[in-house]
N, C-alpha and C positions, 0 to 999 in steps of 0.2 A: 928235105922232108918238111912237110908241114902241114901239122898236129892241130885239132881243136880241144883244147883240154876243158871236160867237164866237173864242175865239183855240186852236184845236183844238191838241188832245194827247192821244196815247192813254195818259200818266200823270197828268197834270196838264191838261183841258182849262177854260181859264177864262171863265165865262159871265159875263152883268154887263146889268143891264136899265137904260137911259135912257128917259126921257121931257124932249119938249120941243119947242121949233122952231128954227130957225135966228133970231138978234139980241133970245132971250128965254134969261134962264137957266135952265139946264135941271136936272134932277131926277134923282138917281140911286135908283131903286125897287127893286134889289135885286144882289147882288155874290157869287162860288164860285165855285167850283172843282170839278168832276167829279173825280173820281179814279177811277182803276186800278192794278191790281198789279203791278207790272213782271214779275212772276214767274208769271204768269198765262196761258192760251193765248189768243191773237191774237184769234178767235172770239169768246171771254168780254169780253176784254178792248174790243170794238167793239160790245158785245154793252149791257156797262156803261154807256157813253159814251152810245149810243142813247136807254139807258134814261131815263138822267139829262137829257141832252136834251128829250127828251119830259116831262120832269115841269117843268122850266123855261118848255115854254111852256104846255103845260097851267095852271102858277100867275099866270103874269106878260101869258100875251096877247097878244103881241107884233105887229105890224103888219105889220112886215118882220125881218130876219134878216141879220144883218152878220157875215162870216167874211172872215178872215185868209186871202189868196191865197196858198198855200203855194210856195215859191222854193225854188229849186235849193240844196241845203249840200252839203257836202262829204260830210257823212257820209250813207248813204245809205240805211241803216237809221231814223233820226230822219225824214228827209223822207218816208216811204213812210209812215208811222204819222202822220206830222202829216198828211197826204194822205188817209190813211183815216181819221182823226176829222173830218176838214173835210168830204167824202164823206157821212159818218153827218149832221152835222147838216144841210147842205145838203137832205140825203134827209128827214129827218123836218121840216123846214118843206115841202119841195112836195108833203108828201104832205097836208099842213092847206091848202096854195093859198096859203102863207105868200112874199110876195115874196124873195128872197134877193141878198143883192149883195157881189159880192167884193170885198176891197180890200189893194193892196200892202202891206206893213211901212209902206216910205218914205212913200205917203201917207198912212198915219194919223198916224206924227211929224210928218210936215207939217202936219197939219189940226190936229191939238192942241197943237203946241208951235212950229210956226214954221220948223223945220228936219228935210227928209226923215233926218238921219244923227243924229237925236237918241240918246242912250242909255236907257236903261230908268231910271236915275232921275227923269232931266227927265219924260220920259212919265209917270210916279208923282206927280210934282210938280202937271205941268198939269192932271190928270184930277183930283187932291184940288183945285184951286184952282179949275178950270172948274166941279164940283159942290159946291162949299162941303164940303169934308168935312175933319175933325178930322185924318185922320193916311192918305197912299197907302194904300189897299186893297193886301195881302197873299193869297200871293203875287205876283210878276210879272204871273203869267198874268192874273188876277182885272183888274189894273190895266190891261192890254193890251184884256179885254173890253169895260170902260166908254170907253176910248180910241175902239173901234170902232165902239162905238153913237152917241159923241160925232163920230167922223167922218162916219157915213153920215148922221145928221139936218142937221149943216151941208153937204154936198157933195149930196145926192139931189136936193133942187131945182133944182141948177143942172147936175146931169147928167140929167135927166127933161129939160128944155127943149131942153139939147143934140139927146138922142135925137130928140124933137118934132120941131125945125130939121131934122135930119139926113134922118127920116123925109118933109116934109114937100117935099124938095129932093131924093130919090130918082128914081130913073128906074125906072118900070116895063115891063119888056119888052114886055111886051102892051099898054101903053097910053100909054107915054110919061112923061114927066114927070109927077110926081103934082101939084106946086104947079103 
């Protein structure tokens, strides 16, 4: 399987491609950072982001598409922005038929390091140790990406099954029980 994990930002958006399956080690095949200008208008600047998107999966391929569920902060200018680069990439994988799956903060610290309230070093820690790599991928964001990808390849199987079960144990108005 292989995942483009997004950790969207309209200055700093970080992409990060895995490859692998879940209880084999997995493969980090490529790691960045999108940028934009802070000083830039709104339009350009999501305009950027798209761009850069789109040449990521155009290079890397991707199977599915892993973004960071964007959560409530305080500040509320940051949230709107990380909202609309999440938006941008969500948008240019369905428009490829590219699957997309959201995923909270806490669980991708969960899924890589064992505890949903990890901090961003540990998450740098696990993701160089989970991919065998030399030294955490810089910035943050870039490290938060491979976190994502690293999340959705271990949890997709066993949320696919979930859905399955769920679907399969529905009640259909017009015809009853489906199982």
């Amino acid at each position: 399987m292989r995942v483009l994990g997004v950790d969207p930002g309209l200055t700093r958006c970080g992409v990060g491609v895995v490859e692998g399956v879940p209880g084999r080690p997995l493969t980090m095949l490529a790691v960045g950072v999108v940028r934009t200008p802070a000083d830039a208008d709104l339009s350009h600047r999501l305009l950027a982001v798209e761009q850069g998107v789109e040449q990521w999966l155009d290079e890397h391929r991707p199977e599915f598409v892993a973004v960071e569920r964007v959560f409530s902060q305080h500040n509320v200018r940051t949230v709107m922005g990380t909202a609309q680069a999440s938006a941008v990439a969500m948008l240019c994988a369905a428009r490829r038929g590219i699957p997309v799956a959201l995923h909270t903060p806490s669980e991708v610290k969960a899924a890589v390091t064992g505890s949903g309230r990890a901090d961003k070093a540990q998450v740098g820690a696990m993701v160089t140790r989970l991919l065998r790599l030399a030294a955490p991928p810089k910035p943050a964001d870039a490290a938060d990406a491979l976190a994502l990808a690293i999340c959705h390849i271990w949890r997709a199987p066993a949320q696919n099954r979930l859905q399955q079960a769920v679907a399969r144990h529905t009640v259909n108005p017009t015809k009853g029980r489906t199982a």
